[in-house]
N, C-alpha and C positions, 0 to 999 in steps of 0.2 A: 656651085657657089651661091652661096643665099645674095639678092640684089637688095641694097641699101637704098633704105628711102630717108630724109631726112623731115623729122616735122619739127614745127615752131611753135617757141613756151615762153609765153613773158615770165617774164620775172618782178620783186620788187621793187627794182630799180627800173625805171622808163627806159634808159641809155641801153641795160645789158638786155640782149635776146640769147634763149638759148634755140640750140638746132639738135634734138636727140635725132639720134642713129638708130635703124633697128640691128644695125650691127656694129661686132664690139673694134674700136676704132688705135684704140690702142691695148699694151701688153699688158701694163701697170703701170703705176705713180701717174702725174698728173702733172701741167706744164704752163706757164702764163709767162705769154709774150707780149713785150708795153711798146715794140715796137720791130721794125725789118731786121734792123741787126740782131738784136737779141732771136730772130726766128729762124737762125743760120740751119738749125738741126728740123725744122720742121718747115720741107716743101709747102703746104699747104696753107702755113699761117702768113708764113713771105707772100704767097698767092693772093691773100688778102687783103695784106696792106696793101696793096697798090689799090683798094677802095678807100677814096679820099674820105672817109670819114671812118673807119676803123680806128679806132685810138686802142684798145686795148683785144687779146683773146684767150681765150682758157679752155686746154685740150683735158678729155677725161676719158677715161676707156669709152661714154656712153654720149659723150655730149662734147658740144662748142659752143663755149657762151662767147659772145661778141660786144665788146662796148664801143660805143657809136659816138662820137663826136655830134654837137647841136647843129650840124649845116644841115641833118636830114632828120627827118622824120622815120622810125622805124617801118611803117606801114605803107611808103614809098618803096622800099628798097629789099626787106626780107624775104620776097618770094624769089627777086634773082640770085639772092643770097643762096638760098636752099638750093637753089636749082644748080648753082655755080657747084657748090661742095658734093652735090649727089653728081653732078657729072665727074667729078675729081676724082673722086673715090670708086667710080662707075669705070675710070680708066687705070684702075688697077694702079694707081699714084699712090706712093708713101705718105702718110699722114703726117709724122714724127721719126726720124730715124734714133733708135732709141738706145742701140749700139754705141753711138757719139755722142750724144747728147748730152751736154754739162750744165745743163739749164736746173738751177736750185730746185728742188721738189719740195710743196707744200709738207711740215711737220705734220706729224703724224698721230694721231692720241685715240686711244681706248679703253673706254669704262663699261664696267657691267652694274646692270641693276636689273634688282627681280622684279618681276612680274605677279599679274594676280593668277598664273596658272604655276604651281610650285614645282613643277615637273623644266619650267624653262624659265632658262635666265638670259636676258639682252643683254648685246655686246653691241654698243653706241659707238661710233668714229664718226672724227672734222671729215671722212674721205667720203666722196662719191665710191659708191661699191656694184651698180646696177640701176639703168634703167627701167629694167623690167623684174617684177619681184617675183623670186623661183621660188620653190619648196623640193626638198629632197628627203624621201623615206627610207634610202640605204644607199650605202657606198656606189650600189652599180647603175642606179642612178645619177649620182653626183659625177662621177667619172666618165660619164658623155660629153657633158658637158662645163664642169666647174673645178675645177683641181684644188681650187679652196676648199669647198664643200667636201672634194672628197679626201682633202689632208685632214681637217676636222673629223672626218670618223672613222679615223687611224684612231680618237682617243677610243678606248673601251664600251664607255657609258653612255657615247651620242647616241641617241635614235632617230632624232630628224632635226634639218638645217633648213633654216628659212632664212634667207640673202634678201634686202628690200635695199633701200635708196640707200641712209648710212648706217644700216645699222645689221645684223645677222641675231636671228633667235634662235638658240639651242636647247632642245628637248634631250632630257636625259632618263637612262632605265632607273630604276629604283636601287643599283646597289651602291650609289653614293650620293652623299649630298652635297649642294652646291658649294657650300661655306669650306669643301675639303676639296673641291678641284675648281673651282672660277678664276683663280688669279692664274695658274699654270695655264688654262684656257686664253685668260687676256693677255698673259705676255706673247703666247704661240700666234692668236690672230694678227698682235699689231708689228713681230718679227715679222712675219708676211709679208702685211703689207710693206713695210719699210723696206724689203729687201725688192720689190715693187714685181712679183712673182703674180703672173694670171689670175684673175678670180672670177673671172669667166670666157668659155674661148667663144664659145655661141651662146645664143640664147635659145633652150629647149622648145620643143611644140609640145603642145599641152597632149597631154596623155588620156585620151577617152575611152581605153579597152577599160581600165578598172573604175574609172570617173572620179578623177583623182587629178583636181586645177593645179597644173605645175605652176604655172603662170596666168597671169590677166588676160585673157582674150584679147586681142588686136583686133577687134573687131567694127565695122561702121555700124554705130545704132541708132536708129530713129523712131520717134514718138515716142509713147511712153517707156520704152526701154532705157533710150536717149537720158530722160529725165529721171528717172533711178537711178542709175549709174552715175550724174552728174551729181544728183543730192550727194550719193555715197562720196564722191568724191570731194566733196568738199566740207561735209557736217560729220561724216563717218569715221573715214579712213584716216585723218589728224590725231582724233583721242586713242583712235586703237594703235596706232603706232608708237604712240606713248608707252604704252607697256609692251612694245615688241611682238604685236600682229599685226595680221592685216587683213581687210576682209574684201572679195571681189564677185563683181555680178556676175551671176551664173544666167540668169535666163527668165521673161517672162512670159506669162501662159495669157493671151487677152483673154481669151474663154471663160477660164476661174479666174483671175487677178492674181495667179499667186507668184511670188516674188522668189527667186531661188536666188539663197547666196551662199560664198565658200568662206570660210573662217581660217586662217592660215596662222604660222607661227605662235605666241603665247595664245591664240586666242581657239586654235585647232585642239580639240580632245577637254578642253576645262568647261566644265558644269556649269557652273555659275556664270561665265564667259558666252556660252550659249545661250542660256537663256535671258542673261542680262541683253545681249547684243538684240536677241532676236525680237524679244518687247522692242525696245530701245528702239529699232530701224523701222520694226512693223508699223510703231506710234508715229513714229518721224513721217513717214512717207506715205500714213493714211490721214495725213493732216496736210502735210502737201502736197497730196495728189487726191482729191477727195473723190470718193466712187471710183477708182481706179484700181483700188489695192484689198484685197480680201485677206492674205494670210503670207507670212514671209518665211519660207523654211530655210533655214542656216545648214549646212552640211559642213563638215568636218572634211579639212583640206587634206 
């Protein structure tokens, strides 16, 4: 059984912190308790209000956001916080009994819109879908691990699934086009969700026989790797998930400078996507990393 570690994510409110899980915490839908009584179906959230400054929390298959009351200071108190939930979930504790649970689930909504790679179209949702962002290149992949991913390529014409924060990109073959199967696609994803059915049971290990980033490395980086990855994450990875990809650091060579990165969902296999990205990042981070950086190669997720 994979051991849960729990890390902390501010958010833009001072009050909420979140706590991601590297494992998936619940089955489906999503749950917010504003106080003890209301958390009758979910041991854990009851477990917490008895910290006198919890006022509000929000269960997601990947996460627990917490809102805090002003008697504390968050940076007083989140590490016992982590510490409390990884031992909880470390004792084989129920998170949410989900069986019982009558607790209203957040509405549900999904739009699609295309991309500048015409081969995929993004399917947008209000829902948390995964902490960690997957890619899938055929059914027997998906079927390890995501029963989502692999109901979606029960359609005909998928060829690859890319699942990120809220949103899923769908690549399709050539023998239809979007404007005659996206809405059939959008109703099937947000039934799904709504009937609150698994969309992920683990989260996969990255695949290095074919070299092929299922996922984001979990990995500790320092020094200039550190600071690549942090640019990306913060200058890069926003606009490209706009149009439903996503791009993650593969690896730097201090030797040559050069910068490997993976291109995933709309932005995996498009022309102009590649080379737009790969100027685009190489300019960004040989301006803010000056003499550090010789050449950025994009590879296709």
């Amino acid at each position: 059984m994979q051991e849960t570690k729990i890390t902390i994510q501010e958010t833009t409110n001072n009050t909420i912190l979140k706590f991601n899980s590297t494992t998936i915490l619940i089955n489906g839908g999503s749950y917010e308790f504003s106080n003890i009584d209301e958390a009758k179906n979910s041991p854990l959230a009851q477990e917490l209000f008895y910290l006198p400054f919890v006022k509000k929390i929000f269960i997601t298959a990947n996460f627990i956001a917490i809102q805090r009351y002003d008697i504390v200071e968050w940076i007083d108190v989140q590490e016992e916080v982590a510490e409390q939930i990884e031992a909880y979930i470390a004792d084989g504790n129920i998170v949410v009994n989900e069986k019982t649970s009558s607790t209203k689930k957040e509405a549900i909504e999904v739009y699609a819109e295309v991309t500048p790679n015409p081969a995929v179209m993004k399917f947008g949702t209000n829902k948390a879908l995964t902490q960690t962002d997957v890619e899938y290149k055929n059914i027997d992949e998906a079927s390890k691990s995501s029963p989502l991913a692999q109901a979606i390529f029960n359609f005909p014409f998928v060829k690859e699934v890319f699942i990120s924060d809220n949103y899923i990109s769908i690549t399709k073959y050539d023998m239809v086009e979007w404007k005659e199967v996206f809405a059939e696609v959008r109703t099937f994803i947000r039934e799904y969700l709504v009937d609150g059915k698994i969309i992920i049971k683990e989260i996969p290990k990255q695949n290095t026989e074919n070299n092929t980033a299922i996922e984001t490395p979990i990995v500790a980086l320092e020094g200039i790797s550190a600071q690549i990855s942090d640019i990306l994450d913060e200058y890069i990875k926003p606009a490209v998930a706009g149009d439903g990809g996503n791009i993650a650091f593969r690896s730097y060579n201090e030797e040559t400078k050069v910068v490997s990165v993976v291109l995933q969902g709309a932005c995996s296999g498009c022309p102009s996507s590649t080379a737009t990205l790969k100027n685009g990042i190489e300019s960004l981070l040989m301006e803010m990393l000056p003499n550090q950086i010789s050449e950025v190669i994009a590879l296709n997720g």
